[in-house]
C-alpha positions as CSV (number, residue, x, y, z in Angstrom):
1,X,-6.3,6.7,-56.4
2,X,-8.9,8.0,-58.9
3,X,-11.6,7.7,-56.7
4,X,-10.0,9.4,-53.8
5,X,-9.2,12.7,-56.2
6,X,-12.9,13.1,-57.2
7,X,-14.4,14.5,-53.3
8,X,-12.7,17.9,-52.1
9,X,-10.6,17.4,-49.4
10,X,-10.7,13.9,-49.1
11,X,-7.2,13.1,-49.5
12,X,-6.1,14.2,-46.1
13,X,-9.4,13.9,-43.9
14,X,-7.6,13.9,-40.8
15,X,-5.3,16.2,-41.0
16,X,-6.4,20.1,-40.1
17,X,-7.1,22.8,-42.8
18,X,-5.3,25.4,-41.2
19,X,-1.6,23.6,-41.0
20,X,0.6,24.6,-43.5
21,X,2.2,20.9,-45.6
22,X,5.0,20.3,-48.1
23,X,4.2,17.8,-50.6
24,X,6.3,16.3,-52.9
25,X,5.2,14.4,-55.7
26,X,7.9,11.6,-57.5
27,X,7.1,9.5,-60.5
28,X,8.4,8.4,-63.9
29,X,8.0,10.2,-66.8
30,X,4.1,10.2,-68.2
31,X,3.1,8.8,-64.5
32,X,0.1,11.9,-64.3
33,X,2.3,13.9,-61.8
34,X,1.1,17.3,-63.4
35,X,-2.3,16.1,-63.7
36,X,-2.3,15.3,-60.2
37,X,-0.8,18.4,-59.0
38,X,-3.6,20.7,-61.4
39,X,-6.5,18.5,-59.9
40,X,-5.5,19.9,-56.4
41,X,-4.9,22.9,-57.2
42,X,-7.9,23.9,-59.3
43,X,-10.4,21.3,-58.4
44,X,-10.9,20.0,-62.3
45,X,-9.3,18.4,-65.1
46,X,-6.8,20.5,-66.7
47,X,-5.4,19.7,-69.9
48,X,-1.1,19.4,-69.6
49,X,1.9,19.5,-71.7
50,X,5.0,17.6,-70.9
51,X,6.8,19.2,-68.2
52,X,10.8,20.3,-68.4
53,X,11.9,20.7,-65.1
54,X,9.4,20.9,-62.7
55,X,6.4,22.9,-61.3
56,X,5.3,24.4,-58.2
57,X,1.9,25.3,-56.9
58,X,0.5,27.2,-53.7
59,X,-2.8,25.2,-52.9
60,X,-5.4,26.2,-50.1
């Protein structure tokens, strides 16, 4: 999973760039859902806090 978050892009090679997706994201508590969502969406490691509720993000 690690791996496959470290290329741009490479999560969904086969899918086109221009098609609009909803994604949603379940896991425990402290599973790195945040984390995952922030590596998207800015391309680097962001530093989190634990999350109340829950977060949305426009990624493109």
């Amino acid at each position: 999973m690690g791996n496959g978050l470290s290329e741009p892009h490479a999560i969904f090679p086969c899918l086109p760039s221009f098609q609009a997706l909803h994604i949603v994201i379940l896991g425990l508590d402290c599973a790195g859902k945040t984390t995952v969502l922030y590596r998207l969406r800015f391309n680097e490691f962001v530093n989190t806090v634990p999350t109340k509720g829950f977060n949305t993000e426009k990624i493109k």
